[in-house]
N, C-alpha and C positions, 0 to 999 in steps of 0.2 A: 812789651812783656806779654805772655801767651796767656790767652786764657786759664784762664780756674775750671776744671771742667772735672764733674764726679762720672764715673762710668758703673751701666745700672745694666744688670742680668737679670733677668725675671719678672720685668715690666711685661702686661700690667695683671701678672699675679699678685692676688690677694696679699701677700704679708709685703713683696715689693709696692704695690698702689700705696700701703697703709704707710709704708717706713720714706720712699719717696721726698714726700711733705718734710717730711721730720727733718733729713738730713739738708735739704737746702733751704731751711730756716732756719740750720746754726751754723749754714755757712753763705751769708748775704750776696758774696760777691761770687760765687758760683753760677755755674747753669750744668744739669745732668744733662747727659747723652744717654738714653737708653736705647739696648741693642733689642729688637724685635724682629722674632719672624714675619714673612711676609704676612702669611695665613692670621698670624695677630694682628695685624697692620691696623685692621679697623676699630677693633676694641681698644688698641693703645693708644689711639686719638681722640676717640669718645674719653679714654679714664682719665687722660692728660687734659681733657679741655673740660671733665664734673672736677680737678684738682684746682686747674684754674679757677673756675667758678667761685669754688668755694675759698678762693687762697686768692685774689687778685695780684697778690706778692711774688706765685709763681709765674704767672703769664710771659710767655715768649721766652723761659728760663728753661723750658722741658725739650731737648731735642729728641726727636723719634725717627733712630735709622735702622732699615732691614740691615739685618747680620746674621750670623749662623755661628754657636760656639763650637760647632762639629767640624770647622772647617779652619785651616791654617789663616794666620791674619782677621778670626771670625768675620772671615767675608764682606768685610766693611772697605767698602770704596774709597773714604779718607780715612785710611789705615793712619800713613804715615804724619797725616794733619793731627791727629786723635794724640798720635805717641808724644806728642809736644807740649799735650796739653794736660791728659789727664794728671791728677793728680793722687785719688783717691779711688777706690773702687769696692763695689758692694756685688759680689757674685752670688746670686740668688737661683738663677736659673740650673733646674737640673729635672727629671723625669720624678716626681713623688708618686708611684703606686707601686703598691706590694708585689701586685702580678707583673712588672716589667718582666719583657725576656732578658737573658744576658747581653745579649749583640747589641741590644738598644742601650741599656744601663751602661753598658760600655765605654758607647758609640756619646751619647750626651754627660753621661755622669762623669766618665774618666776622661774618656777625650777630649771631651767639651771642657773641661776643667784645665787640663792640661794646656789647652790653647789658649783659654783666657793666663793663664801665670803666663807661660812664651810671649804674649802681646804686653804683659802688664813690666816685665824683667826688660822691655825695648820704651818705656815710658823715662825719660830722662829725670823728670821732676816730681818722679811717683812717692808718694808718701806712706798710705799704705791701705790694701787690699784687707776686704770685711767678708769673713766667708761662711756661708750658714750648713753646716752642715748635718748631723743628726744625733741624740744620743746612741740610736741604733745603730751606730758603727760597732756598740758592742757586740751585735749580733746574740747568740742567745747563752753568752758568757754568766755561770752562777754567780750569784755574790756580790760585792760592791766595785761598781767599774767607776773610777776617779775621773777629773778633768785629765789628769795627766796622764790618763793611760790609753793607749790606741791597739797595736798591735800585739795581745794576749794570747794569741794563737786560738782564737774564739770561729765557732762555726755561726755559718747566717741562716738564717729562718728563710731569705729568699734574694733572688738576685738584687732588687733594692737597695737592701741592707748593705750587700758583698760590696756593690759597684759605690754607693757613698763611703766606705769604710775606703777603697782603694783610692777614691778621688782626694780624701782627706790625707793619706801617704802622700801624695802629690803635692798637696798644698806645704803636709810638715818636712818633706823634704826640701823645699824650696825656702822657707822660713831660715831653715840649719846653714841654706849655702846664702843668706844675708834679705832676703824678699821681708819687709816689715807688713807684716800680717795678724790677724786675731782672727780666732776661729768661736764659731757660734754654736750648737750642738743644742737646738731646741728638740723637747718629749714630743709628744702625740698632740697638735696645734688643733684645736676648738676652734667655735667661734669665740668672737669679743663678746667679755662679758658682762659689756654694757648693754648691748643690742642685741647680742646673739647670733648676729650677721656672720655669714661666711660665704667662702664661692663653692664648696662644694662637700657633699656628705659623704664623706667614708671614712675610715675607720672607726669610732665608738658609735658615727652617724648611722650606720648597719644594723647594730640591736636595736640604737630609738625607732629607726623607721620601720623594723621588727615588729616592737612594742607596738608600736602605732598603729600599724594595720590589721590587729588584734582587737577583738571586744571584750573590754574588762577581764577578761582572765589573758595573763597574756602567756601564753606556753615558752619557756626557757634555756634551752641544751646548757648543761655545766659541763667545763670539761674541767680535769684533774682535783685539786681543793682549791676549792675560790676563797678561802682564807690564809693560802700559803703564799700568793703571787699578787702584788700589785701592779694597774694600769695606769702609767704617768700621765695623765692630762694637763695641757697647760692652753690656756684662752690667748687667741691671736693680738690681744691689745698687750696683754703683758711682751711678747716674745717683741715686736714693736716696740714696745716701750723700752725694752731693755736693754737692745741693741743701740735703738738712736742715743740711749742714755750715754753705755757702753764705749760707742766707736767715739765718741766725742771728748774721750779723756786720753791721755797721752800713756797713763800708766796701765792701760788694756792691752797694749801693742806688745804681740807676743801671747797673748796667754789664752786658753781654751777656758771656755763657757761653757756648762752646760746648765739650758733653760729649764729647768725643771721642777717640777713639785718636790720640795725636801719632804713632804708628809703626804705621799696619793695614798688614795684609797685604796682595798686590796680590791679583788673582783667579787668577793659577797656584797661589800657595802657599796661596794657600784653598781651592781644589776638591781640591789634594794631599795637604790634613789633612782635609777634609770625607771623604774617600778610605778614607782609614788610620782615623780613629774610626770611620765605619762597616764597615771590614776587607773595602773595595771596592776589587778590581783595578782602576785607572781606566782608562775607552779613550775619549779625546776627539774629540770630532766637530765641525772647525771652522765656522765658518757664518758670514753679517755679520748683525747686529743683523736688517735687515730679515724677513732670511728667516727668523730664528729667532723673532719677533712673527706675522711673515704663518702660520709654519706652525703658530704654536698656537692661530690667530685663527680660518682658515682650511679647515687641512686634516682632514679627520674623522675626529677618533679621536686625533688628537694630543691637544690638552686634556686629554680624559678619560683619557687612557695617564701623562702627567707630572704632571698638575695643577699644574703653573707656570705664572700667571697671568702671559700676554706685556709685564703691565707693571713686573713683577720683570727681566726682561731687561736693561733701559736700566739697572739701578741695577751692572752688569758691566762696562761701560762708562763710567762717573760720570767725567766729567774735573776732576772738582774735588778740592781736596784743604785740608783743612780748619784755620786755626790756631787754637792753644786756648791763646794768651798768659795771656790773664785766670787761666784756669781752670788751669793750671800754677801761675802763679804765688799767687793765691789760696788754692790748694789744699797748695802747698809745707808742711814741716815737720804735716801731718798725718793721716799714712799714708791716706789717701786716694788714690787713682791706678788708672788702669786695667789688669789683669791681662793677658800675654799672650791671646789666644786660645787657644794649645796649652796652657795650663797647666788649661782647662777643659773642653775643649771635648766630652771624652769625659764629663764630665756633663751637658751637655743632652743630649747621643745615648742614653743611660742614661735619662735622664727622658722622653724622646720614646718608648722601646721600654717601659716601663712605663706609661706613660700614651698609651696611641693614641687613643685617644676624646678629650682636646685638638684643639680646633676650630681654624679659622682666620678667623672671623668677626670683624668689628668689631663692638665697641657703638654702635649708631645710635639 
């Protein structure tokens, strides 16, 4: 009989490192293959052997093969050995930054996606595929966007948004003609809000590290009303937690997630605790979107003075507002749920001032 074998995208990104563990501790007789680029080669041997370390349960359970999801067969040398085996799959890997171009967003988000279903539809004893996608597939749609809603005829804030929104057509097409699949749809990912830990600062990371480089008064830019638009934050242990919870039941199979705060905060009471954790006097400077994009695009020295990349802006403004029926109810009776913001937030500010050398690059 063929191996047991889960197939992993996105090793050894941070929400894959963290979800990894999880899944082949609730299935004993397993071992993951994770596809890595070359260029990661060496981090995903270091994170696979700190996994071991601390799991002796994992050891010699983690196989790490160069692949490429851009590429027909994801470039995997034992293609046809793989298609025998896997069973189960967690497609993680895709381009996370706002500024991607199109051709790149495309080229991994869509294409890459698309390749992994083509390889996953020739797996004979496949069970079913775990795909993390985003709630911004709404892109910058008014109103309340359901688990069950995808294509609304909605416009995107930025190529990002466009190319995960298209990659997720992909997946719900291939669901419709029989591929047993659950889709994942986590908010704006933090750090864990036990430690505070993350691998990289961007998005809300931009104002803290704002604030922080600021003495006691810390100057502001508001755009539109910051009590009309909430910014959904959700901490990386929940989004983790939720999914290994998630894929591990049979009555998920089929249904869209979205990870999300059912109660974020709007953008007043966020920049007002963003404020108070970094023990910044706030003094707000209002502005409309435009101006506050035109002058970090534009005007010289802006950029380099805030380093808030103008397409973090528009997510201040977000008029969408997010329901997470599934994932409530799903999730019910298994302490599982997302933490206030305030109950953590002075630990990723603690983790951000001990760790300054944390990037804000994406894995490409």
């Amino acid at each position: 009989m063929a191996a047991t074998t889960v197939l992993f995208t996105g090793f050894p990104g941070f929400l894959g490192s963290e979800l990894l563990p999880r899944v082949l501790s609730r299935r004993p007789e397993a071992r993951a293959v994770c596809l890595v680029q070359r260029k990661f080669a060496n981090l995903a041997h270091r994170r696979a052997g700190e996994l071991a370390k601390r799991n002796p349960a994992l050891a010699g359970r983690i196989d790490l093969i160069q692949g490429d999801i851009t590429e027909g067969d994801l470039r995997l040398g034992r293609a046809r050995e793989l298609k025998a085996e896997v069973r189960e799959a967690y497609h993680l890997a895709a381009v996370y930054d706002l500024s991607v171009s199109r051709r790149t967003g495309i080229q991994v988000n869509v294409r890459g996606t698309r390749h992994v279903l083509d390889f996953l539809e020739e797996c004979a004893g496949f069970e079913r595929l775990h795909y993390v996608s985003t709630c911004y597939v709404s892109g910058s749609l008014p109103g309340l966007f359901r688990e069950s809603d995808l294509d609304r005829g909605q416009k995107f804030n930025n190529y990002y948004e466009e190319t995960k929104f298209l990659a997720e057509v992909e997946v719900q097409k291939r669901m419709e003609r029989g591929l047993p699949a659950t889709i994942y749809r986590p908010a704006i990912v933090v750090g864990d809000s036990r430690t505070g830990a993350t691998q990289k600062y961007d998005g809300p990371y931009y104002v803290l590290r704002w604030l922080l480089r600021q003495l006691w008064i810390g100057v502001m830019p508001v755009v539109g009303d910051p009590r009309a638009h909430t910014v959904n934050l959700v901490p990386s242990d929940f989004v983790v937690a939720a999914i290994a919870h998630l894929s591990a039941t049979r009555g998920s199979a089929g249904k869209v997630y979205q990870l999300c705060d059912p109660d974020p905060l709007n953008v007043d009471q966020l920049i007002d605790l963003f404020a108070h954790a970094t023990g910044r006097k706030l003094v707000r400077l209002p502005m409309t979107r435009s101006a506050a994009k035109a002058a970090i695009d534009w005007m010289p020295g802006v950029y380099r003075l805030m380093q808030i990349p103008a397409a973090t802006v528009d997510y201040f403004v977000q008029p969408t507002v997010y329901g997470c029926d599934n994932t409530l109810t799903d999730l019910a009776g298994t302490g599982i749920s997302v933490p206030p913001l305030p109950s953590y937030v002075d630990r990723l500010v603690s983790f951000m001032r001990e760790n300054p050398a944390v990037g804000s690059e994406a894995m490409i």
